[in-house]
C-alpha positions as a Markdown table, in Angstrom:
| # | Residue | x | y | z |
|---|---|---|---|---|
| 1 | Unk | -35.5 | -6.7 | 32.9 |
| 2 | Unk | -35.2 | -8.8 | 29.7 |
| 3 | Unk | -36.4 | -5.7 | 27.9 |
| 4 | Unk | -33.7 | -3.6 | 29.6 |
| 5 | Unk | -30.5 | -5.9 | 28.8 |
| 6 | Unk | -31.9 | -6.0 | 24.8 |
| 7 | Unk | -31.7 | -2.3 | 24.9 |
| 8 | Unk | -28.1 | -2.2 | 26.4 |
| 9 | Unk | -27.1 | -4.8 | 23.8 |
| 10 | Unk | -28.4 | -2.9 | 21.4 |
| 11 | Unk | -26.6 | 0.7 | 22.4 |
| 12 | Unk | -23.2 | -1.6 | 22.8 |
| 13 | Unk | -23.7 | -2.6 | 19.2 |
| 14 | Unk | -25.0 | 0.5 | 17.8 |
| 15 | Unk | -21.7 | 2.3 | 19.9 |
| 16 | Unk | -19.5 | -0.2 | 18.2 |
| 17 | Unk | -20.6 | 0.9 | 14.7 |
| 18 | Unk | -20.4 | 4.5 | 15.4 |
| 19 | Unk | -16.6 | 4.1 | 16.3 |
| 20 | Unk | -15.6 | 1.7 | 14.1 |
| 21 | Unk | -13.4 | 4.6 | 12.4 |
| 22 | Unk | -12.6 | 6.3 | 15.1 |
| 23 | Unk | -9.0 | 6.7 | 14.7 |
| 24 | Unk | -7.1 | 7.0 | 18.5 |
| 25 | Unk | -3.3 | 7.5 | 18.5 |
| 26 | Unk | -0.9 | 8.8 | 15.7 |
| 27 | Unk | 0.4 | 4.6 | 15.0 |
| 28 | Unk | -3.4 | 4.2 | 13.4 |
| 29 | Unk | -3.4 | 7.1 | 12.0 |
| 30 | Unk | -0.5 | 6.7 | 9.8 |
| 31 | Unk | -2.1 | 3.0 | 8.7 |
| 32 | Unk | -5.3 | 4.7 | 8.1 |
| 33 | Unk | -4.1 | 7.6 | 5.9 |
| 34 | Unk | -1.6 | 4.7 | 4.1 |
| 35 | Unk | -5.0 | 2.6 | 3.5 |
| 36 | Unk | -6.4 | 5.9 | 1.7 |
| 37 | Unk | -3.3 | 5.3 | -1.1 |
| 38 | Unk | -4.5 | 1.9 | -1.8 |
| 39 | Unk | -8.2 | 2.3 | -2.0 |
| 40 | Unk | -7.6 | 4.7 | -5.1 |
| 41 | Unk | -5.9 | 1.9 | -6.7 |
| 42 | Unk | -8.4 | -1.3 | -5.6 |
| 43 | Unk | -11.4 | 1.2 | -7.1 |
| 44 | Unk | -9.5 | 1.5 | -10.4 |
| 45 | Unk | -8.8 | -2.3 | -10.7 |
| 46 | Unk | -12.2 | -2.7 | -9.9 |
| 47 | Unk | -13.2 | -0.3 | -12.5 |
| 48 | Unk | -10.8 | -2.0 | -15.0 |
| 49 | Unk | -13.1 | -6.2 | -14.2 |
| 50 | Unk | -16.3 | -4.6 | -14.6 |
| 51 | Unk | -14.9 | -3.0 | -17.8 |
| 52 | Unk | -13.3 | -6.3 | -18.8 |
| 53 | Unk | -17.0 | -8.2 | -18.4 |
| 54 | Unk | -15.2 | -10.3 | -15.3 |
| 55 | Unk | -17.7 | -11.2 | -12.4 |
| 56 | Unk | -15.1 | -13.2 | -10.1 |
| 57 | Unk | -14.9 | -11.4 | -6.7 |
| 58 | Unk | -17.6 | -9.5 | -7.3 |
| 59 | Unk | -15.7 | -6.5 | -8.2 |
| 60 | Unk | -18.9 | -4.5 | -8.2 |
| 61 | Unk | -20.1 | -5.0 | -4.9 |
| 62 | Unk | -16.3 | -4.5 | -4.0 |
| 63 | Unk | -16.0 | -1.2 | -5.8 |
| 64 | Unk | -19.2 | -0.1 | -3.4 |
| 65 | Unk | -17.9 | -0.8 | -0.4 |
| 66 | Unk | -14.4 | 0.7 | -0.7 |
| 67 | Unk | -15.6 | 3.8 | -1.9 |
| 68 | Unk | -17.5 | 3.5 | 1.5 |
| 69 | Unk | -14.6 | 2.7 | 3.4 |
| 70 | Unk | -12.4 | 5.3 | 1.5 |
| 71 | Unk | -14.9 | 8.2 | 3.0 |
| 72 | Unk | -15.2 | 6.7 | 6.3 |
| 73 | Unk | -12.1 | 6.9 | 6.6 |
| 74 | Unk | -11.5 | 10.4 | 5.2 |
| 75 | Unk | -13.8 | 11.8 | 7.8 |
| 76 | Unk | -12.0 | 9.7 | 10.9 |
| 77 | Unk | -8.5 | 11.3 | 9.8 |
| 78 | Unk | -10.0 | 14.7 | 9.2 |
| 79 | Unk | -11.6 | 14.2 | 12.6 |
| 80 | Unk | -8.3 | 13.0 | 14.6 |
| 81 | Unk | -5.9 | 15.4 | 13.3 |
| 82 | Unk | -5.7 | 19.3 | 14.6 |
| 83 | Unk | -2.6 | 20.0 | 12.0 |
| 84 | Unk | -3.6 | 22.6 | 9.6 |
| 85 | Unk | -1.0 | 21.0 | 6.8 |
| 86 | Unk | -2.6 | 17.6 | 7.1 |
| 87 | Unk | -6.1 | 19.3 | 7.4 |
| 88 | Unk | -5.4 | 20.9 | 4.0 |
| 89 | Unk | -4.3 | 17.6 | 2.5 |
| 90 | Unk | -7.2 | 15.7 | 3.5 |
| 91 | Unk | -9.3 | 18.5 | 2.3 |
| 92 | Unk | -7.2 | 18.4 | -1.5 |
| 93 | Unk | -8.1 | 14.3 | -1.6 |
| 94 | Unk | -11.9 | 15.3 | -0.6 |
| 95 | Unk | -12.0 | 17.5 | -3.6 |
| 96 | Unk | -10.5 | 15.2 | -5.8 |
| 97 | Unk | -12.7 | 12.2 | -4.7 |
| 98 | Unk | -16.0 | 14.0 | -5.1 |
| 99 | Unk | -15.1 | 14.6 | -8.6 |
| 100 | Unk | -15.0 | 11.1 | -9.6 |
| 101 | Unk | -17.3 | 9.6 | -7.5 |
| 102 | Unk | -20.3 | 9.6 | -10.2 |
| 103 | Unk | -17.8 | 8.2 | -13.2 |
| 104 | Unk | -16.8 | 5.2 | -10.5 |
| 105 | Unk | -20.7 | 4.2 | -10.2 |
| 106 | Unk | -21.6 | 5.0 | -14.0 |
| 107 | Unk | -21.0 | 2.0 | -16.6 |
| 108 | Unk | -17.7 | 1.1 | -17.5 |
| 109 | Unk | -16.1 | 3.0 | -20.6 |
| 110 | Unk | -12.7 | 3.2 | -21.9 |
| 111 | Unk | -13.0 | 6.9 | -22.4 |
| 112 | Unk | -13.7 | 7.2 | -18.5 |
| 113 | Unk | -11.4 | 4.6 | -17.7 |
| 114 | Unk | -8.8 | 6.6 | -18.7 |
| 115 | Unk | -9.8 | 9.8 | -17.0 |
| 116 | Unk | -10.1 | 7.7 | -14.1 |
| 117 | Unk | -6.3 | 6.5 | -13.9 |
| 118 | Unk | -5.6 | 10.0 | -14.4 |
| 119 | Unk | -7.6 | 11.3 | -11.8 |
| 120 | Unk | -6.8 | 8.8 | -9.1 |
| 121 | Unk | -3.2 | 8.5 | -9.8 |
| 122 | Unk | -3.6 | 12.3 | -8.4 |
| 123 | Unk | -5.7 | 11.5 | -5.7 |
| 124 | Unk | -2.8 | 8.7 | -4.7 |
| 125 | Unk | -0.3 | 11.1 | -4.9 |
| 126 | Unk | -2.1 | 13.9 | -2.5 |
| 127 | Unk | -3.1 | 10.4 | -0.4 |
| 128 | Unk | 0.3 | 9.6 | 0.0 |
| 129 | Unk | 1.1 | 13.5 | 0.5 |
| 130 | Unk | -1.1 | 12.8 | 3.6 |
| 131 | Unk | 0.6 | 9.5 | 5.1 |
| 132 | Unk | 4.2 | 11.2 | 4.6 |
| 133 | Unk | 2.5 | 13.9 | 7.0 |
| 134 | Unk | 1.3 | 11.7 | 9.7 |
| 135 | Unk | 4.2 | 9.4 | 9.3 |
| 136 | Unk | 6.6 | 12.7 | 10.6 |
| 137 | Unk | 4.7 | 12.9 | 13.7 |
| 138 | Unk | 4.7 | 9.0 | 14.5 |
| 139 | Unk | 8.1 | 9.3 | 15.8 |
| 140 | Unk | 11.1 | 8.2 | 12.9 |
| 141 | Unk | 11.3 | 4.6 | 13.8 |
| 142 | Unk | 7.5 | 3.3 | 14.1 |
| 143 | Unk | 6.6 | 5.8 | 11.2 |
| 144 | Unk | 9.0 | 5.0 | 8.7 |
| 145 | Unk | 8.1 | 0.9 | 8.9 |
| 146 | Unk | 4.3 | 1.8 | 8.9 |
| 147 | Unk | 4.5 | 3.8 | 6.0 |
| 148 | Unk | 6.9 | 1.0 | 4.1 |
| 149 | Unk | 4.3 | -2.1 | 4.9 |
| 150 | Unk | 1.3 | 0.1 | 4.2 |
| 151 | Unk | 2.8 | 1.2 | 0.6 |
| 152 | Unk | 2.7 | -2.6 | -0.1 |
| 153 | Unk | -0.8 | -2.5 | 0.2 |
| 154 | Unk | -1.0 | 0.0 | -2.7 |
| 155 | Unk | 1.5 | -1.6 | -4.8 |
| 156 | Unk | -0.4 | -4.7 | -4.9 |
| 157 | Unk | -3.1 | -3.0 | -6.3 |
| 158 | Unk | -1.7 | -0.6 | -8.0 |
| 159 | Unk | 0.0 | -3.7 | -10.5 |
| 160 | Unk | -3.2 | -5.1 | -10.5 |
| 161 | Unk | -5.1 | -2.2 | -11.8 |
| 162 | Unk | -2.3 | -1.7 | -14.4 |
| 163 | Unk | -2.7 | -5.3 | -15.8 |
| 164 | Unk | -6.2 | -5.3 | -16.0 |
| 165 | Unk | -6.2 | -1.6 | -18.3 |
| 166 | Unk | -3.7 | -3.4 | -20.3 |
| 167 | Unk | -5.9 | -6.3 | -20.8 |
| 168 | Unk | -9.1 | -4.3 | -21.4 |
| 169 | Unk | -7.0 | -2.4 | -24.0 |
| 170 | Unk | -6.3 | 0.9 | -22.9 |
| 171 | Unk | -4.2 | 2.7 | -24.1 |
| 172 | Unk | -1.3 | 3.9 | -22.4 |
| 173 | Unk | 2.5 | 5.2 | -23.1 |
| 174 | Unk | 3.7 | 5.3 | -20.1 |
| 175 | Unk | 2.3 | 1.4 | -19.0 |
| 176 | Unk | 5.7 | -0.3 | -18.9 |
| 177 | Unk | 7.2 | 2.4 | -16.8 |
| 178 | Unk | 4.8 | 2.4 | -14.3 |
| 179 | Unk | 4.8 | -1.1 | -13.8 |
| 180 | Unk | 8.4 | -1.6 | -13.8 |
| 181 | Unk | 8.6 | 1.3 | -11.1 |
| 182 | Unk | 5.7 | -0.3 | -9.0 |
| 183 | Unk | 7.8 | -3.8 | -9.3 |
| 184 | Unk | 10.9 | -2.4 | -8.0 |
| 185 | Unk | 9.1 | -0.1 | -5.5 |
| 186 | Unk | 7.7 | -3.6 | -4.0 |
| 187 | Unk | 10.4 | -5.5 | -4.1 |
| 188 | Unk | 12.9 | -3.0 | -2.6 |
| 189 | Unk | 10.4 | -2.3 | -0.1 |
| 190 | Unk | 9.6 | -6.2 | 0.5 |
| 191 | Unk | 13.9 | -6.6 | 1.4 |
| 192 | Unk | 13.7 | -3.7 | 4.0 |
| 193 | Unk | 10.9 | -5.0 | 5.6 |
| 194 | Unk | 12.2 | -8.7 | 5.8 |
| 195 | Unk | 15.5 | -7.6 | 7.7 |
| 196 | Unk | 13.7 | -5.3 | 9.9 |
| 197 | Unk | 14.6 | -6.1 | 13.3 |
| 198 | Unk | 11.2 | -5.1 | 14.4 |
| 199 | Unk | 9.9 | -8.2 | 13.2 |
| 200 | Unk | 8.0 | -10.7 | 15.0 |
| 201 | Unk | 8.0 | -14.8 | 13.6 |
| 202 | Unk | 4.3 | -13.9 | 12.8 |
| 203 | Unk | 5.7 | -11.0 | 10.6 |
| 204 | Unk | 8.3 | -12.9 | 8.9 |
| 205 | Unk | 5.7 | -15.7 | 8.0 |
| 206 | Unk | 3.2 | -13.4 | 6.9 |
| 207 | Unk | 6.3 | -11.7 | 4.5 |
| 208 | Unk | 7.1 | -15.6 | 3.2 |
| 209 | Unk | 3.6 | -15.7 | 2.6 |
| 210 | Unk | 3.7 | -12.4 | 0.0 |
| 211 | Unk | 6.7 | -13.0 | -1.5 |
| 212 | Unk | 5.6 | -16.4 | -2.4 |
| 213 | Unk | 2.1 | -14.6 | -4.1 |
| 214 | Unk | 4.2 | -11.5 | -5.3 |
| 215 | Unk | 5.9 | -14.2 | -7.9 |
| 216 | Unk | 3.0 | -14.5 | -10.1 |
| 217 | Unk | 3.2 | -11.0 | -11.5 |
| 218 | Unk | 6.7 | -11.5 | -12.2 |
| 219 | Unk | 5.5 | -14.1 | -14.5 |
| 220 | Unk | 2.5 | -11.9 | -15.2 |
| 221 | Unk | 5.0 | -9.3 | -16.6 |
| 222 | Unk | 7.2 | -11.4 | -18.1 |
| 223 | Unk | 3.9 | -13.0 | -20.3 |
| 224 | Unk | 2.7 | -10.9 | -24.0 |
| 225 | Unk | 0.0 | -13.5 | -24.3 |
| 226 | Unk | -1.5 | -15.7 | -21.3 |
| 227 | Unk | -4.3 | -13.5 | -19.6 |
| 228 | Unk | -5.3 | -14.3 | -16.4 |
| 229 | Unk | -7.0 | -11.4 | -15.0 |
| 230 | Unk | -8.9 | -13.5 | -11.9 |
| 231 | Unk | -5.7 | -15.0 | -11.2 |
| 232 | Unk | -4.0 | -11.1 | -10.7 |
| 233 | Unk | -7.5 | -10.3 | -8.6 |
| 234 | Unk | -7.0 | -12.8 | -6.4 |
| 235 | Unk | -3.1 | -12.3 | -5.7 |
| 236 | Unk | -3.2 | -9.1 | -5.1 |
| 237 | Unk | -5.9 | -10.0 | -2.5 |
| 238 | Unk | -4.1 | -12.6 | -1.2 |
| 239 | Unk | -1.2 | -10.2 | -0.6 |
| 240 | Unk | -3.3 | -7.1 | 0.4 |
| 241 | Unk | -4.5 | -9.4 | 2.8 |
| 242 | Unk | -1.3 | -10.5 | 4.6 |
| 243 | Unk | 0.2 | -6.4 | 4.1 |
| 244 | Unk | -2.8 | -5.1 | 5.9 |
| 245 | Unk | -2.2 | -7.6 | 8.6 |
| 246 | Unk | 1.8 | -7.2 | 8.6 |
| 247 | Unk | 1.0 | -3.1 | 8.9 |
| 248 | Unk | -1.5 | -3.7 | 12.1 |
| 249 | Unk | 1.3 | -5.6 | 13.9 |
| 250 | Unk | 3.7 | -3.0 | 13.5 |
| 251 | Unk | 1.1 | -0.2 | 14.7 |
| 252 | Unk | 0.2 | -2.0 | 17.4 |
| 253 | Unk | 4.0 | -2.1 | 18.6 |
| 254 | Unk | 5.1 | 0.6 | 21.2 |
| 255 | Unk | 8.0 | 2.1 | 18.6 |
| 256 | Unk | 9.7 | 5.5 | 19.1 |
């Protein structure tokens, strides 16, 4: 009997892992394919604290397990969706990802690094290609918000990985402009989701919360000389964090 019940506890649990990506109606969809967009930017910042020699977070073991999550996830979208369009898009990030995959897990060069921020600024692009698809069939309310609050995600990391390439010292022409663009992007995007009238007190605190963390990188960007690159890490966490949450509770609402 004892024997018996170990082995049911054991199928529930081995069950649970199987479907931990299962994706199951088009709200979690959309917040899946907008995660996609903000894993190419985490591995890059990764990529950039291994490069700089900074150990704080653990940015290797990090790296690891959001290239895990990134294909996990892939596979569950490819596997949910029956649109040929979307189909094609998930196939154009598979490409892409596979391509990089062995300079992500080789040791950290500036050469590479570079290459890298090219090639996943691409794979963003076709990721986000991919949300905007999904988002169209999440009805114009629901998938409009979802796609706003999951694009924070992204942002965050997307500064983050920017500030710690400039810090590491690579080069880059276009750095200023695609940091002021991410900036506005979040900030624009931080007003339309705070007068959203889809908002729950939980949302609005959880906002508070990331505009409060969102003000050290305009201090960040205002600095030429103080350096903090564990101090940019952990923000963008922090507000990663509370953007993954704020996204969840607007997928989980009933929103046409």
């Amino acid at each position: 009997m004892l024997k018996t019940v170990y082995t049911l506890l054991f199928i529930m649990l081995l069950s649970g892992s199987v479907n931990a990506f299962e994706i199951t109606n088009i709200q979690q969809a959309i917040n899946i394919a907008g995660k996609q967009r903000m894993f190419t930017q985490r591995m890059l910042k990764d990529y950039g604290m291994l490069g700089l020699g900074v150990r704080f977070g653990n940015p290797d073991k990090d790296l690891n397990n959001t290239m895990k999550e990134f294909e996990e996830h892939l596979n569950a979208l490819d596997k949910f969706s029956k649109d040929s369009n979307i189909k094609k898009s998930i196939k154009k990030q598979k490409n892409i990802y596979d391509s990089i995959k062995t300079l992500l897990l080789a040791k950290p060069t500036k050469d590479n690094a570079s290459k890298l921020q090219y090639k996943l600024d691409t794979l963003l692009k076709v990721a986000d290609d991919t949300t905007k698809l999904f988002s169209v069939k999440g009805g114009k309310k629901s998938g409009k918000i979802i796609n706003i609050s999951g694009r924070q995600r992204m942002l965050s990391q997307r500064m983050a990985s920017l500030y710690m390439l400039k810090v590491w010292g690579i080069e880059d022409k276009k750095f200023k402009k695609k940091m002021d663009e991410a900036m506005k992007l979040f900030e624009d995007s931080l007003k339309t989701l705070k007068a959203s009238d889809l908002n729950s007190k939980e949302i609005n605190n959880l906002l508070n919360r990331v505009e409060k963390d969102y003000s050290f990188f305009r201090i960040m960007n205002k600095s030429s000389s103080n350096f903090i690159p564990s101090l940019i890490y952990n923000k963008s966490n922090e507000i990663l964090k509370n953007m993954d949450k704020v996204t969840e509770l607007y997928a989980s609402q009933k929103i046409q």
